[in-house]
Structures are given as structure tokens and as C-alpha cells.
N, C-alpha and C positions, 0 to 999 in steps of 0.2 A: 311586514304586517302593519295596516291601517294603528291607528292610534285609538280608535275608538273600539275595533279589535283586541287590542293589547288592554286596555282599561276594562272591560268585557269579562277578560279571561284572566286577568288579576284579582276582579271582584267575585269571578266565578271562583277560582282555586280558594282565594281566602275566605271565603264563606263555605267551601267544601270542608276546608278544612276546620273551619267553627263547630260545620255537623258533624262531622264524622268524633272528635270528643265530644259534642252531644250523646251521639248514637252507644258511643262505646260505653259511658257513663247509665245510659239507661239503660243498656246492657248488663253490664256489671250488677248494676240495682235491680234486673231481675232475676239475674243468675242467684245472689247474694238472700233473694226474699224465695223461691222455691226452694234451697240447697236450706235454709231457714225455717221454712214450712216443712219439709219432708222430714226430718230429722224430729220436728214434732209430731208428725206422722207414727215415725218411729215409736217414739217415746211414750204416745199413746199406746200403741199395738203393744208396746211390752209390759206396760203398768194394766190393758187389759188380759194378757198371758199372765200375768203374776195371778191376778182375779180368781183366771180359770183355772190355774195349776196348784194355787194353794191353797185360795182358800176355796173352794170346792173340795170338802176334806172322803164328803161320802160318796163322789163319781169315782166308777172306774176308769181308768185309765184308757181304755177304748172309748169310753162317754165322753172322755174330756177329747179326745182326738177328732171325736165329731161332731161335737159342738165348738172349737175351735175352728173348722173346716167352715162351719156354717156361719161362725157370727165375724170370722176376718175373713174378710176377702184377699187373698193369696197376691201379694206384691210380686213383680216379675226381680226372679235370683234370689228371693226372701228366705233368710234364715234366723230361726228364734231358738235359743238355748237357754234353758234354767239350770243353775249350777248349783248346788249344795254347799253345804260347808268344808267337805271336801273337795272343791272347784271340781265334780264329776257331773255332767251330764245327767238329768232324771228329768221323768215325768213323759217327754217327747220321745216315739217310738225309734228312733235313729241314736243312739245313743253317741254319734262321733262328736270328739270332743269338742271339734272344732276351730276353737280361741285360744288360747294358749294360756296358760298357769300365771303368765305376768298380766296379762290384758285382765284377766279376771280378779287378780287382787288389786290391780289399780281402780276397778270401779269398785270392789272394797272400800279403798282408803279414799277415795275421792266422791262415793256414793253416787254420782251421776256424771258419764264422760258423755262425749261423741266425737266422732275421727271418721276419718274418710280413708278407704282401703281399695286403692285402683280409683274405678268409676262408681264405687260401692259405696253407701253412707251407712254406718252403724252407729247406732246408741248401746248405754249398756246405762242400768239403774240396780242401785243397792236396794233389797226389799228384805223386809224382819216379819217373820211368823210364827205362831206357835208351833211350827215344827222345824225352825231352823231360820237360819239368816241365809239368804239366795242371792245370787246375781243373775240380772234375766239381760241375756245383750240379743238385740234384734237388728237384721240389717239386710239392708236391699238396695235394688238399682231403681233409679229415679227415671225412669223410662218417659213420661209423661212429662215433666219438666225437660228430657231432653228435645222432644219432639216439638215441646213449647218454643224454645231456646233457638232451636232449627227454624223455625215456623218465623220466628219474632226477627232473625236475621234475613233471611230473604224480604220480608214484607220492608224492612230497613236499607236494604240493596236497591228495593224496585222505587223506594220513595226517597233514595238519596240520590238516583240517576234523574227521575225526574224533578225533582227538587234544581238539581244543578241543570240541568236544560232550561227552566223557566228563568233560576237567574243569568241564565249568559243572557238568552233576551231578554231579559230585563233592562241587564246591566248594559248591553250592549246600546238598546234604546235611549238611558238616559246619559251615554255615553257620546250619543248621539248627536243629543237634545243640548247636552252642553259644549259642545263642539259645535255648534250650527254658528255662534260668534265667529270662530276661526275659521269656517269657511266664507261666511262673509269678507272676512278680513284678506284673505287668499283674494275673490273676487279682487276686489280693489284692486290688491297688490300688481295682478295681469295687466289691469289697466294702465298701469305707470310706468314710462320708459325716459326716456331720454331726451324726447323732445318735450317734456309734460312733468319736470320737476317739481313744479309748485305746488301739484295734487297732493292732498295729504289725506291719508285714510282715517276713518270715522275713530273717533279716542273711544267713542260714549260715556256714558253717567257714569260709569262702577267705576270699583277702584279694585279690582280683581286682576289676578293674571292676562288676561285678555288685554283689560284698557293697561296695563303697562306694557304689555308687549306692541301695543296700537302707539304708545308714547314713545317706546323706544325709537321705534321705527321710524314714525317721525321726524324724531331728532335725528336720523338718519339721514334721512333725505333733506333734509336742512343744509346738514356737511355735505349731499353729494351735490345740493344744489349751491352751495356757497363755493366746492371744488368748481365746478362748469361755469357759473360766472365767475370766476378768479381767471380761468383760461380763456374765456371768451372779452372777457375786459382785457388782460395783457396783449391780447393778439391785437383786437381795437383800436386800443389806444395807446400801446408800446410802440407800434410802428409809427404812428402818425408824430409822439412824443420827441422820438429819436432821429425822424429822419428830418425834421424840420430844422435844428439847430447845425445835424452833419451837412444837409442841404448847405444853409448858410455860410459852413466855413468852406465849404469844396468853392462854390461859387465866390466868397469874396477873395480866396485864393486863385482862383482861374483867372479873372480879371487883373488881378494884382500883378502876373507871370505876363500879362500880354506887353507888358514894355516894361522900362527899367522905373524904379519909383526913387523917389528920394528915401532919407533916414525917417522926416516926421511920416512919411505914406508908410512908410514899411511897419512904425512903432504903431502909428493908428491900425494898422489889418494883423498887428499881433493882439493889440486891446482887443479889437472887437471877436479876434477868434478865443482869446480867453476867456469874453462872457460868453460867448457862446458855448466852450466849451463848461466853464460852470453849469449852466445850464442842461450841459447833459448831462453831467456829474451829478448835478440834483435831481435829475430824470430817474437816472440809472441807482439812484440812492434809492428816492421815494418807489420806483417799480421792486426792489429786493425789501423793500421795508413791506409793502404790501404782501410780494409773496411771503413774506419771513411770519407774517401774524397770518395771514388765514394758514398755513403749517401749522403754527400753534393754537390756532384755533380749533383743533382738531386731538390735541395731547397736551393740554395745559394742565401742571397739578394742581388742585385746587386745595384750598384751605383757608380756614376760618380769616377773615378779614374783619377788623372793628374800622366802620366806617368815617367816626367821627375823628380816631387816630389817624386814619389815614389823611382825613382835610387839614389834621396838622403839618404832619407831613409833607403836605403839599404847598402849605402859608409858606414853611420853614424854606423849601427849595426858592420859590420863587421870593423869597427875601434877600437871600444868597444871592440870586442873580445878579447881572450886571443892567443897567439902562431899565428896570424894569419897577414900576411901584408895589408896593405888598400886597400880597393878594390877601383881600379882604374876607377873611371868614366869619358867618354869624351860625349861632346857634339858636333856632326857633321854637325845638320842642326836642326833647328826649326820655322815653320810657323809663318806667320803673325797674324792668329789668338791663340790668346790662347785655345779659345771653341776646336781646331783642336786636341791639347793634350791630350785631355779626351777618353775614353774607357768606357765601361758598363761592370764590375767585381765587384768582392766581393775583398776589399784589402787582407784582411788575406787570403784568398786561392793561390791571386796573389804573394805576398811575398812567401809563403811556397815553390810555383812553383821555383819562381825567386833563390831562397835560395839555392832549393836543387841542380841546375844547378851551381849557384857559389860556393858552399860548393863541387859540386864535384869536380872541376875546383881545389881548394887549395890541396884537396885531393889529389889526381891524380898526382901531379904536386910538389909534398910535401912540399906545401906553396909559391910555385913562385906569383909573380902577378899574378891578375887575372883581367882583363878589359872589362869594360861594357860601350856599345857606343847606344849614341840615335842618329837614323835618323828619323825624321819628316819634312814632305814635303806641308803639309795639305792634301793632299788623302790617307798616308799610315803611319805606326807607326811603324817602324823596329827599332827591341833591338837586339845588339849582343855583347855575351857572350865569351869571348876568354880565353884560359888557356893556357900553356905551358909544360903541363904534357906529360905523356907518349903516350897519342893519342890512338885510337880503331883500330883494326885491319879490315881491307876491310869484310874480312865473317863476322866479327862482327855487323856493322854499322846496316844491319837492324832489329838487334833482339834486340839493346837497349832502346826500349823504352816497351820491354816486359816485365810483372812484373818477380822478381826474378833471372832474367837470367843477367848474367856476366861475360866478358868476358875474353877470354885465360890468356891475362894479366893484369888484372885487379882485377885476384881471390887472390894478396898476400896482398890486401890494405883489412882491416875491410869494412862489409858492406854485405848487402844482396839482393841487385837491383832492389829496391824498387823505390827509389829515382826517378828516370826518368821516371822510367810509372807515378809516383804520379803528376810530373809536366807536363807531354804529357797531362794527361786527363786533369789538368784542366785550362791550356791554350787551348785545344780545347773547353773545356764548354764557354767558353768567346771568341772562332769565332775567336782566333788564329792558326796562322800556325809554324808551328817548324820544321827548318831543320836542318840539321849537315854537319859539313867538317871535316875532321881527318886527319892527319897522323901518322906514327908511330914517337915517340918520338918528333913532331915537335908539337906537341900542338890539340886542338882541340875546333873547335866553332861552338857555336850555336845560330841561327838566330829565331828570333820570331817577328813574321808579324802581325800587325794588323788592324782594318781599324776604325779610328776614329766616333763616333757614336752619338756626339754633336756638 
């Protein structure tokens, strides 16, 4: 069953079921107000039978039988007894007792009952005369409230069936109406496969069910599209990486073999397959480093980080270093709230990030300072990164954050360009921004934005 179906037929039932305790309650209320009304029916017709039967002192008995005929109208199953003081039957030509010796001295002692007997309602009233103290009990079937009562459920039947027909389409329509997002959102979705990663489907304005499930999704396709180029980079540039130094050692080993060498030939073509093979050692490093974070980029725990602890943190490591000067930390601005310092990361992924940008910075720069400044305002968390090194070349700037690639002047420093995609990805996993300013030889910094999220 559609969903718009199912929301339909939930708003239908649960509204069936509002009326129907509606229905049953005015029910009730009118069962309750005729069964109410009749009984003062009663209690009239018997307080007029007292009238006729006693005090009418000079009718006879036949005169009272037909002037009773004449001024009540005869209830369907109506029976009226006046009882004397000897709880006996007089006056009414049928003398059967009828009521019994207790019923009759309880509206004695209580002067005015009413009780229901079957489908019967009876009253019974205490009356005092100058010929006696009587009990007069009258009672009948309410024929006319039954017919009511019948009458008032069917018309309740016909207007709860179509009651509940209108709101299914009703419900159904705005059922509909608020699902026409999620069909939109479906469209898109068809349109997105494999070859067309980057398509992101429309978040819109709200902040409702919809645009988070349009976000989640997104974030989805982020990781399948960070998966596909992960694979499509390792294949690229894996092979090219690796077969270029293996290349090297097969080759200066094959020439080596073609005649005998001396001891220094022989020491020289183990040197050189050594660097070489370092070199694939740091190949075969930096390609498991890269797959090992976008893995994690995908199941990282996250939790509160204070960012300004963290740049100590980070003074603290790179003091400890060896051959390296202290990494210079400033403090520019910091919020009144401390909660405003915090971010949602994993710290060890944020450090690795953080590290590899300062460690290039010394790099680069062949140990100069390197300064790292916190701006926090309470709506934004900006860290920047500044070195004094040789700086990126204009064509360069926006191919550095692509794994492997390195630029013009930047290929006589060790390294394989790994480093800056490893931190691009995963300050992006944690809903930062990274930008860069370079120049040649003047230095080069980098800004990472974030938006506080405690």
C-alpha cells in the first residue's frame, strides 16, 4: 500500500473512531433525556389519576372511568393503580393487584420512586386525602422514544459512512499534497547513477522531514562520490606511482648483470635501489594512509572537540619535535561562551588534518615559523595556517588538494601529495571549509572555517 494510502486510512480510522465516541455519547444524551422525559410523563399522568380518583369525591366510579378514558390518552402497555391504605387496589375497574406489598410501601416510605421493569418505566407517588393516604404507581412502554432512538441510529450509520468516505478523500488529497516533495525528490533521485555523482538533489528552504531526508541523502552521495574517486585515484595513480621506482630497480639491476662490476659498482646499484626502494616504501605508505582515512571518513566517532585546546596541543607536539621551531600559536578573538568553541570531530582525524598542513608549512619553508591563529566570534570557528615558504604557483593552486599531484616547485622537497587531499577530506567530513592564498616565495596560508555545533 502507497503511503499516501496508508496516511488516508489512518486519518480515516482515527477520525472514525473520534465519531463514533461522539455519536455514542449523543446517544447516550438522548437515550438518558427521553427515559427522563417519560418518567415525567409518568408522574404527571399519575399526580392527574390522583385528581380524578380522589378528589372527585361525588363521580361515580363509572364517570370516573370515562372521564379518565377521555382526558389521558392511553400509553402503549399503560398501567395505573391506586392503592389505599390497605396497599388494595380501588377506584380502577380491574382490581388485580398488580405491584406487590413491598413496591407499594417503598413509595410509602420514600413518597416518590421510579424504576424500570423489563423495557417498562414506572413511577409510583405518595398522595394524602381526606379519605385516606394512597399510592398511585403508573407505568408504561416508551414506544415513541423507542422509535426515536431507532430512527436517530440509522440517520447516525448513514452520516458516519459518509462522513468517513469524505475523509478518506480528503485525507487522502492532502496526503497527497504533502508528499508531492517526495515525489519530486524520487524524480531527482532516477536521474543519479554512476557516472553523475556530483548531482545533488534539491535540500530546499524547510527544515522539515523532507529537506533532512534531501540532506541526508546528499551526504550520501558525498561518501559514494568520495568512495568512486578513492578507486578511481588508486587505479590512476597507484600504478603509475609504483611501477616507476620498480621500473627503475629491474632496469639498473639488468644492466648491472650484463658483466661483472666491481665492489664500489656493485655498493653504488645497491644505494640506488635502496632509494628507490624507499621510495616505494613511501609510496606504498602514503597510498594505505589515503585509503585508511577515506575508510574513516565514512565511520568516524565523533565528539565534542574545544578547538583552542586542540592548537595547544598541537604547539605542544611540534615543540617536542626534533629539527623543527615552535609552532607559533595566536589567539585573535574568543567568545563569551565557552560551549561556542566546541565542533562535532573525531580529534585524531582533526590533528592528522591539522599536522599535515603545518608539517607542510616547515617543509616548504625549510623550518621557518609557522603560525596558527584562532578566530572565534560565537557564530564561526576560523583557524589559520600561515608558513613562509616558497608559496604555490597561480596554475597550481587548484590542483592541490588532488591526491598525488605536486607542484612545479614543490617536486625537489620529499613527498608524494598525499598530505593535503588527506586533510581537504576530512575537514570536509566535519562541515569545514578550506581555503588558500599563496604567493610565490612570500609564503602561503590556509584558512579552515567552521561553525560551532554546541
Amino acid at each position: 500500500m502507497k503511503i499516501k494510502n496508508r496516511l488516508a486510512l489512518n486519518f480515516t480510522l482515527l477520525s472514525s473512531a473520534l465519531i463514533l465516541v461522539i455519536m455514542a455519547l449523543m446517544y447516550l444524551a438522548f437515550a438518558r433525556f427521553f427515559i427522563s422525559d417519560f418518567y415525567g410523563h409518568l408522574r404527571d399522568r399519575a399526580k392527574v389519576a390522583a385528581q380524578l380518583y380522589l378528589e372527585a369525591d361525588e363521580i361515580s366510579s363509572d364517570s370516573l372511568n370515562h372521564v379518565r378514558e377521555r382526558m389521558l390518552e392511553k400509553l402503549p402497555n399503560e398501567v395505573i393503580r391506586v392503592y389505599d391504605g390497605n396497599n388494595m387496589a380501588s377506584f380502577i375497574k380491574d382490581r388485580d393487584q398488580y405491584w406487590s406489598i413491598n413496591t407499594i410501601e417503598d413509595v410509602r416510605k420514600k413518597q416518590s420512586v421510579s424504576f424500570k421493569e423489563g423495557n417498562r418505566q414506572t413511577v409510583g407517588i405518595y398522595y394524602h386525602d381526606n379519605q385516606g393516604n394512597f399510592v398511585i404507581l403508573a407505568s408504561a412502554y416508551d414506544q415513541q422514544a423507542a422509535m426515536r432512538l431507532s430512527g436517530i441510529i440509522k440517520i447516525m450509520a448513514v452520516i458516519f459512512i459518509l462522513v468517513n468516505c469524505v475523509l478518506f478523500f480528503i485525507g487522502r488529497w492532502f496526503a497527497q499534497q504533502s508528499l508531492l516533495p517526495i515525489d519530486g525528490l524520487i524524480k531527482q533521485m532516477k536521474q543519479i547513477n554512476a557516472s553523475n555523482l556530483h548531482v545533488r538533489v534539491d535540500e530546499g528552504k524547510g527544515k522539515d522531514e523532507i529537506s533532512a531526508l534531501a540532506l541526508n541523502f546528499n551526504r550520501l552521495l558525498s561518501h559514494l562520490q568520495n568512495s568512486f574517486e578513492l578507486q578511481q585515484t588508486f587505479v590512476a595513480n597507484a600504478s603509475h606511482e609504483l611501477r616507476t621506482p620498480i621500473t627503475s630497480i629491474i632496469g639498473e639491476v639488468e644492466v648491472t648483470l650484463n658483466k661483472q662490476r666491481s665492489t664500489a659498482e656493485y655498493e653504488q646499484l645497491l644505494g640506488s635501489i635502496l632509494v628507490d626502494s624507499e621510495r616505494l616504501k613511501e609510496t606504498i605508505n602514503s597510498l594505505m594512509e589515503l585509503a585508511q582515512t577515506d575508510m574513516e571518513y565514512t565511520r568516524a566517532q565523533l565528539e565534542p572537540v574545544q578547538v583552542d585546546e586542540l592548537l595547544w596541543d598541537l604547539q605542544h607536539y611540534w615543540a617536542s619535535a626534533q629539527n623543527h621551531p615552535q609552532l607559533q600559536v595566536h589567539i585573535d578573538e574568543l567568545p563569551d561562551e565557552q560551549q561556542a568553541l566546541f565542533i562535532n570531530a573525531n580529534v585524531t582525524l582533526l590533528k592528522i588534518a591539522l599536522n599535515n598542513i603545518i608539517g607542510n608549512g616547515f617543509k616548504f619553508s625549510n623550518n621557518k615559523p609557522v603560525t596558527c591563529s584562532l578566530f572565534a566570534n560565537g557564530k564561526t570557528i576560523v583557524i589559520t595556517i600561515k608558513d613562509l615558504g616558497i608559496g604555490i604557483p597561480f596554475a597550481d593552486q587548484e590542483k592541490i588538494f588532488t591526491p598525488f599531484y605536486r607542484g612545479a616547485n614543490g617536486r625537489v622537497f620529499d613527498g608524494n601529495g598525499v598530505g593535503l587531499y588527506v586533510a581537504f577530506k576530512i575537514i570536509q567530513l566535519f562541515n569545514g571549509i578550506v581555503t588558500m592564498q599563496s604567493a610565490i616565495n612570500e609564503g602561503t596560508s590556509f584558512t579552515i572555517s567552521f561553525t560551532p555545533t554546541f
